[in-house]
C-alpha positions in Angstrom: 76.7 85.0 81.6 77.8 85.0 85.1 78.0 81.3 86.7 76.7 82.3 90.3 76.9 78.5 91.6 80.5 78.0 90.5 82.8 77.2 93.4 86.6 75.9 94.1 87.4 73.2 96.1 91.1 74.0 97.0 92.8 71.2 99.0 95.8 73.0 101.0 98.6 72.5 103.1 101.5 72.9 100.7 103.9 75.9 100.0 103.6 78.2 96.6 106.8 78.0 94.6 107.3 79.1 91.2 106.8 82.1 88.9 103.7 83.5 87.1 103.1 87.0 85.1 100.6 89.2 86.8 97.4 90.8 84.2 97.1 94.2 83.7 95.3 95.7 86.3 91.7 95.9 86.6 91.3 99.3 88.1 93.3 100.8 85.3 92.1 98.7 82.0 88.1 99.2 83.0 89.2 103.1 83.0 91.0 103.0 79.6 87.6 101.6 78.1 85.8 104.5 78.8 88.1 106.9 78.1 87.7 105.3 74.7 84.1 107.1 74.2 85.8 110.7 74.6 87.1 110.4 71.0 85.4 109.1 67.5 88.8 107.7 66.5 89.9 103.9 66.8 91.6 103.0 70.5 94.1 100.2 71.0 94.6 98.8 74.4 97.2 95.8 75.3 97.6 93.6 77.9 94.1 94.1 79.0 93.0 91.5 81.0 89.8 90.5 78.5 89.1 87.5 80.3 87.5 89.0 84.5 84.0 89.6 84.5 84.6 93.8 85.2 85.9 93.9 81.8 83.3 92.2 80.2 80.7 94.2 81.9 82.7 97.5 80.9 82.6 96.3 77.5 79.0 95.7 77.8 78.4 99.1 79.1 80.1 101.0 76.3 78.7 99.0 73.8 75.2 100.1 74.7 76.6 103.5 73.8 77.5 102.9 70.7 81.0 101.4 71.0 82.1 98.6 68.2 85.3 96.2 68.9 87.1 95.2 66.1 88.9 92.9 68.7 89.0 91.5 71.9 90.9 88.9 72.2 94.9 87.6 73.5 94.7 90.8 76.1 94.4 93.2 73.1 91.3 94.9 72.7 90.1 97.8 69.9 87.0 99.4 69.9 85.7 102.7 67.9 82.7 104.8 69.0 82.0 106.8 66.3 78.6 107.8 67.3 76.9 107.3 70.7 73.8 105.7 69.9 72.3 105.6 73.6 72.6 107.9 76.1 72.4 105.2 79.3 72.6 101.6 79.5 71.0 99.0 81.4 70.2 99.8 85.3 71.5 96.4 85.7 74.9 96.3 84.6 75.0 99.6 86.6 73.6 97.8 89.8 76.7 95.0 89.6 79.4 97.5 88.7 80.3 101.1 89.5 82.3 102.2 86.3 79.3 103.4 85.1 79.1 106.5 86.7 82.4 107.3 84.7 80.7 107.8 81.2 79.2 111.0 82.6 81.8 113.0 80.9 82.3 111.4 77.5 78.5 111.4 77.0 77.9 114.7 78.0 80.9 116.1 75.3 79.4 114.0 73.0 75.2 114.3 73.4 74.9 116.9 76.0 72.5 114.3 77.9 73.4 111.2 79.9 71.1 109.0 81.9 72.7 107.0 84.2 71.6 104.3 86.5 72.3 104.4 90.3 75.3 102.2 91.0 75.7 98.9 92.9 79.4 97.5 93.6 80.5 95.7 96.1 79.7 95.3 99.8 82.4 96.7 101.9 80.9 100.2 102.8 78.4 103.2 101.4 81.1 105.1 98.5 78.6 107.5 97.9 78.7 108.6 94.4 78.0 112.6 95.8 81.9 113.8 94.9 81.1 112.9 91.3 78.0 114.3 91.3 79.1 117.5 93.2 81.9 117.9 90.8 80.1 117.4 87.9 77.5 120.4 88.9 80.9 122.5 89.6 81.5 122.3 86.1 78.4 123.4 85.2 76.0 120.1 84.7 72.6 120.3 85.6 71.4 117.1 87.2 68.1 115.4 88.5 67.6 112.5 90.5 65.2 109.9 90.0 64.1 107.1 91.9 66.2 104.2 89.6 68.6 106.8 88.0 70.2 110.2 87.8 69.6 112.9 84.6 72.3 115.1 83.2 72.7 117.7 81.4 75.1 120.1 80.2 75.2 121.8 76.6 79.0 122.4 77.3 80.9 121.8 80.9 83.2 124.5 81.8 86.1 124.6 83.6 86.1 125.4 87.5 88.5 124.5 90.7 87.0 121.9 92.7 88.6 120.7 96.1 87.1 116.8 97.0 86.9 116.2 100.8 88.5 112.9 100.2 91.2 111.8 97.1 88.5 109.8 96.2 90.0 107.3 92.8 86.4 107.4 91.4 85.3 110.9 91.3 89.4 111.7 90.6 89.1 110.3 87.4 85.8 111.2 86.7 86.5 115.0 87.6 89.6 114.4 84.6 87.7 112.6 82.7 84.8 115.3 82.2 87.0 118.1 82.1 89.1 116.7 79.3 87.1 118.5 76.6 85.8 121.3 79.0 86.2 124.7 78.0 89.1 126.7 80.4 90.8 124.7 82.9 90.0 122.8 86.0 91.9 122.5 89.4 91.3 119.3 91.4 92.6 119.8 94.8 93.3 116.9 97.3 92.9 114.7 94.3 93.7 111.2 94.4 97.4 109.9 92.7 97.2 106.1 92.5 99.0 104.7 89.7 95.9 103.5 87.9 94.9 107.4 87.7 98.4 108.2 86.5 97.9 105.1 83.7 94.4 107.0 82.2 96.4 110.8 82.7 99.1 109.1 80.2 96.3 107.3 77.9 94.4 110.8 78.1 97.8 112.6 76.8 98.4 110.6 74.4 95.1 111.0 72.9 95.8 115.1 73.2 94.3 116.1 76.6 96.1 118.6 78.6 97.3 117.7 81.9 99.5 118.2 84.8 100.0 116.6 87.7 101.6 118.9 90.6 102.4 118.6 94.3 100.2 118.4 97.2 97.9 116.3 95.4 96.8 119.3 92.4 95.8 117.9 89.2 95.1 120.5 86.5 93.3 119.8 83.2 93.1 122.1 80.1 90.4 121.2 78.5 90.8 120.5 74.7 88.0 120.7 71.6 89.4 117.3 70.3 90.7 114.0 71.3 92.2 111.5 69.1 92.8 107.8 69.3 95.5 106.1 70.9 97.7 103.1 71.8 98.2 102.1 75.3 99.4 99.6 77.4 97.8 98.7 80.7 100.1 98.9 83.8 100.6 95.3 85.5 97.5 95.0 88.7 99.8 96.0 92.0 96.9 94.5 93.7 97.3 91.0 92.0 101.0 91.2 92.8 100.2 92.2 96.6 97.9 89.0 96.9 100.3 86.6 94.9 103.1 88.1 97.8 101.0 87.3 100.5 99.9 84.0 99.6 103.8 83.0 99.0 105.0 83.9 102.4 102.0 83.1 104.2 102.6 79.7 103.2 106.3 79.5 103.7 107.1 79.5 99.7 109.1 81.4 97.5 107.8 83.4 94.0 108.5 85.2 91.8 106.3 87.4 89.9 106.8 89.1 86.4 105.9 92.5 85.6 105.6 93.7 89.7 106.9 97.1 89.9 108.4 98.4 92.6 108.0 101.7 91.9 104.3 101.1 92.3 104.4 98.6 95.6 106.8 100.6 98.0 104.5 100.9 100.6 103.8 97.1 100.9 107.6 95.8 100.2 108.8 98.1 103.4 106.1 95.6 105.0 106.8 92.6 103.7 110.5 93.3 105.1 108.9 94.9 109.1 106.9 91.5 109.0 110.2 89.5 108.7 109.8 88.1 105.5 112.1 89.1 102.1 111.5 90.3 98.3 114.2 90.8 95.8 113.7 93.4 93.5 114.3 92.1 89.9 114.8 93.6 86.1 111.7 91.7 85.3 109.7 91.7 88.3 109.8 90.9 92.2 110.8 87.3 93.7 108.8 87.1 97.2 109.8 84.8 99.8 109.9 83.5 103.6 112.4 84.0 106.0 111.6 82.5 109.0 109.1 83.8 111.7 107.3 86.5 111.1 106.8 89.1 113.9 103.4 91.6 114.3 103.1 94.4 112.9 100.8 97.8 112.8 99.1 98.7 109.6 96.9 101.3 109.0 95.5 101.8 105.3 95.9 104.8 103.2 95.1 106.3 99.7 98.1 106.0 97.8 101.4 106.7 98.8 100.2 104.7 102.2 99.2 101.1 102.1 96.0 100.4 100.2 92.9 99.1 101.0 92.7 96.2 98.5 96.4 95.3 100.1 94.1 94.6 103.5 92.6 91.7 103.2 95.3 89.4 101.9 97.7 91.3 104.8 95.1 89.8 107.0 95.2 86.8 106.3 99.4 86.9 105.9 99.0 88.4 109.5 97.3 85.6 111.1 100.7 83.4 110.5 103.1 86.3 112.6 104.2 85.5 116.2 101.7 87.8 118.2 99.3 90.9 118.0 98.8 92.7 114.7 96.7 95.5 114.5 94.8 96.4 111.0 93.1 99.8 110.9 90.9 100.5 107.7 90.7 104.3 107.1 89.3 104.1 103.4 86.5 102.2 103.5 84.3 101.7 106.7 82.9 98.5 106.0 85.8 95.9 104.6 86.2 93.4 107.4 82.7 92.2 106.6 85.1 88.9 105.4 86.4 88.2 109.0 83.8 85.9 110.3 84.3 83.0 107.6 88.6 83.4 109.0 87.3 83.1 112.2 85.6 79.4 111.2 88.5 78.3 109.6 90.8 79.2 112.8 92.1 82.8 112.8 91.7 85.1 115.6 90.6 88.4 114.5 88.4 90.6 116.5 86.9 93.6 115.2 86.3 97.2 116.6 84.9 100.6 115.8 88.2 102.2 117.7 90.4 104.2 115.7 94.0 101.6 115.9 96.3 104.5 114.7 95.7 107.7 113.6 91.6 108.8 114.1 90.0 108.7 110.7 86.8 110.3 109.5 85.1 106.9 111.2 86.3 107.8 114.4 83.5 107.6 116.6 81.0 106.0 114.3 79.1 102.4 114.8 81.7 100.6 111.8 83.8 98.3 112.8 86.6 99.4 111.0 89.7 98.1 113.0 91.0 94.6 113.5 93.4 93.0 116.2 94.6 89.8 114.8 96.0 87.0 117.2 98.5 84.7 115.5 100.1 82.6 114.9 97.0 80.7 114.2 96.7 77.4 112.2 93.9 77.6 110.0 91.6 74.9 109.4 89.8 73.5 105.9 85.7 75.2 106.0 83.0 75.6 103.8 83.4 79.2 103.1 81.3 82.7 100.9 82.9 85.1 99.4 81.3 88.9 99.9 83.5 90.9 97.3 86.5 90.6 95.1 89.3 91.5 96.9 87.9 89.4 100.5 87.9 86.4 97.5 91.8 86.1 96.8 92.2 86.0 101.0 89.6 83.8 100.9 91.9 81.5 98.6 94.8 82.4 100.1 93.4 80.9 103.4 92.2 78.1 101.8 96.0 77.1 101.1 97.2 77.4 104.4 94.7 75.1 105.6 95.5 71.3 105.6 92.6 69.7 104.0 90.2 70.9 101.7 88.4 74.1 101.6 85.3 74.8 99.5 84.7 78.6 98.4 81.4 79.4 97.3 80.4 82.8 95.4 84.2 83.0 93.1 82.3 84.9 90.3 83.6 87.9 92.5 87.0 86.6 92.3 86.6 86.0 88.4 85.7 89.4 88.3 89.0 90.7 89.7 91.5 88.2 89.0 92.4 86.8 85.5 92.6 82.6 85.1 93.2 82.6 88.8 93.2 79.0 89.3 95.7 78.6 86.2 97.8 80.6 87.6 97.5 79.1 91.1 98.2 75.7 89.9 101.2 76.8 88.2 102.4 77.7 91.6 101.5 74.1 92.8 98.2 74.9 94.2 95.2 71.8 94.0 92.6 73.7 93.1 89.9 73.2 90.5 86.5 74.7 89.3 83.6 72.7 90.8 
């Protein structure tokens, strides 16, 4: 059960040092699960971080299908679904979580029918679920909207080309996930490439699926009549790494953090360096650290290769501690500065506008404010602050550390959703911060 009045009272002012080991990354593990109901054999994930609340509620999704876990426990998790008992699961673990939408496929190879709620998620802009849905007619599903949920159907989904209008992650992976076991072969053009898509390609391999990745953003899947089980590990959370980075320089430390790969974080390390600060690239991970003042910078978010969008906010906050004018120019999603007002209490100087700060984006010209200029370097004071979603909750914390004093955060269930033992790990970094 999710605590909704838990808070931490984090008492700042002091620099991170030290080393911690980063979980596997949420947007890959909560994909593995579900891949798990394309197959009747046993699956065997490791280092799965068991312990956020998007796990549990992935777990709790596929277990209303007909999924049983013969463990789940020490970040190794394996579950069986030898029959799908249910074809949908409750609209309300669909209203606090968007994976959802991602059992489409599997239960579609499996019962010809699903019945899905309309998904919920977080707060920081519309993600309409119509590329999945699209795509999922494309290859050949019939579907029917309701007012609380959508029906599908398809007796057998066939192969087709389909050509998103954005490399959307979600209806990427749902597009592979579907066509897996689709008869013929299916062409995704302009598809997205993050690593966490790459991770469920290699899990899908490995369970038989046939699929290749080519240039210009083409993914091509051949479906298969069979998928078996398989072992996988999950790849270490980029995102986590990005946040712990942040954190470290904005408050003048030095870190180092296990299991960051640099193949995976290229984009953000040639900031980190722009910015003024240093990394060192090690066998075993990444060491972050300050250098002296940091200078402004431009950033302007991307779908991967470019700099993410759950690398924004804690580059916000790292941005409020550089010697001048920054510039932050959100092209994913059109709503994620919704966080900027509390960072404004405590002492930053952001202001928001719906002008396109690089290149014009498909908001350009719209009412969302979707562009920050940030004013540093500002000193940031201790407030009673909310979090709004998960990835505005690390900044939040991250703020909180820089300030001298102490600094309440209400609403961290979104940060427990996203971010393994975050307090452990924060205190192992010299951080005063406890569960209230």
């Amino acid at each position: 059960m999710v605590d909704k009045s838990a808070k931490f009272l984090v008492k700042g002012g002091k620099p991170l040092r030290g080393s911690l080991r980063i979980s596997g990354a949420k947007n890959a593990a909560s994909k593995l699960l579900i891949a798990s109901l394309l197959t009747d054999e046993p699956m065997h994930i490791t280092n799965c971080p068991i312990s956020i609340g998007e796990i549990h509620v992935t777990r709790s999704i596929i277990e209303s299908l007909g999924a049983k876990f013969r463990k789940y426990a020490n970040n190794e998790v394996i579950v069986q679904t030898k029959k799908i008992s249910d074809n949908s699961f409750s609209s309300s673990l669909g209203l606090i979580n968007r994976i959802g939408i991602l059992t489409a496929g599997p239960l579609l190879h499996r019962t010809g029918e699903a019945k899905l709620p309309k998904p919920g998620g977080d707060q920081i802009g519309a993600r309409p679920i119509n590329f999945h849905l699209d795509a999922l007619k494309k290859l050949g599903a019939v579907i029917k909207e309701h007012p609380k949920y959508f029906s599908i159907k398809a007796k057998r989904l066939i192969g087709t080309d389909i050509t998103l209008p954005f490399p959307s992650v979600g209806a990427t992976e749902n597009i592979i996930l579907a066509s897996s076991m689709a008869i013929g072969k299916t062409t995704i053009q302009n598809a997205a490439v993050e690593p966490e898509i790459m991770d469920l390609i290699m899990l899908l391999q490995k369970m038989g699926a046939i699929i290749d990745v080519k240039t210009d953003r083409t993914i091509v899947i051949t479906g298969v009549d069979k998928l078996y089980g398989a072992k996988h590990s999950v790849i270490p959370d980029r995102l986590e790494a990005a946040s712990f980075a942040c954190a470290a320089i904005a408050s003048k430390g030095e870190v180092t953090i296990y299991d960051a790969q640099h193949k995976d974080m290229i984009t953000f390390l040639n900031t980190i360096r722009l910015i003024g600060a240093e990394y060192e690239v090690k066998d075993d991970g990444i060491k972050f650290s300050y250098e002296g003042e940091l200078k402004p910078i431009s950033i302007e978010t991307d779908v991967h290769p470019g700099f993410m969008t759950d690398w924004q906010p804690p580059m916000t906050i790292l941005l409020t501690q550089a010697n001048g004018i920054s510039t932050l120019h959100e092209s994913v999603y059109e709503n994620r500065f919704g966080y900027v007002k509390e960072l404004n209490k405590m002492g930053a100087s952001i202001e928001l506008t719906n002008d396109c700060l690089g290149s014009p984006c498909r908001f350009n010209g719209s009412a969302y404010y979707h562009s920050a200029i940030i004013k540093g370097k500002t000193p940031l004071k201790p407030a009673e602050i909310i979090v709004p979603d998960i990835r505005a909750g690390f900044s939040y914390l991250v703020a909180a550390i820089l300030a001298k004093g102490e600094t309440l955060v209400h609403g961290i269930h979104y940060i427990d959703r996203g971010y393994e033992k975050i307090d452990k790990k924060m205190r192992k970094l010299g951080v005063n911060i406890r569960r209230v």
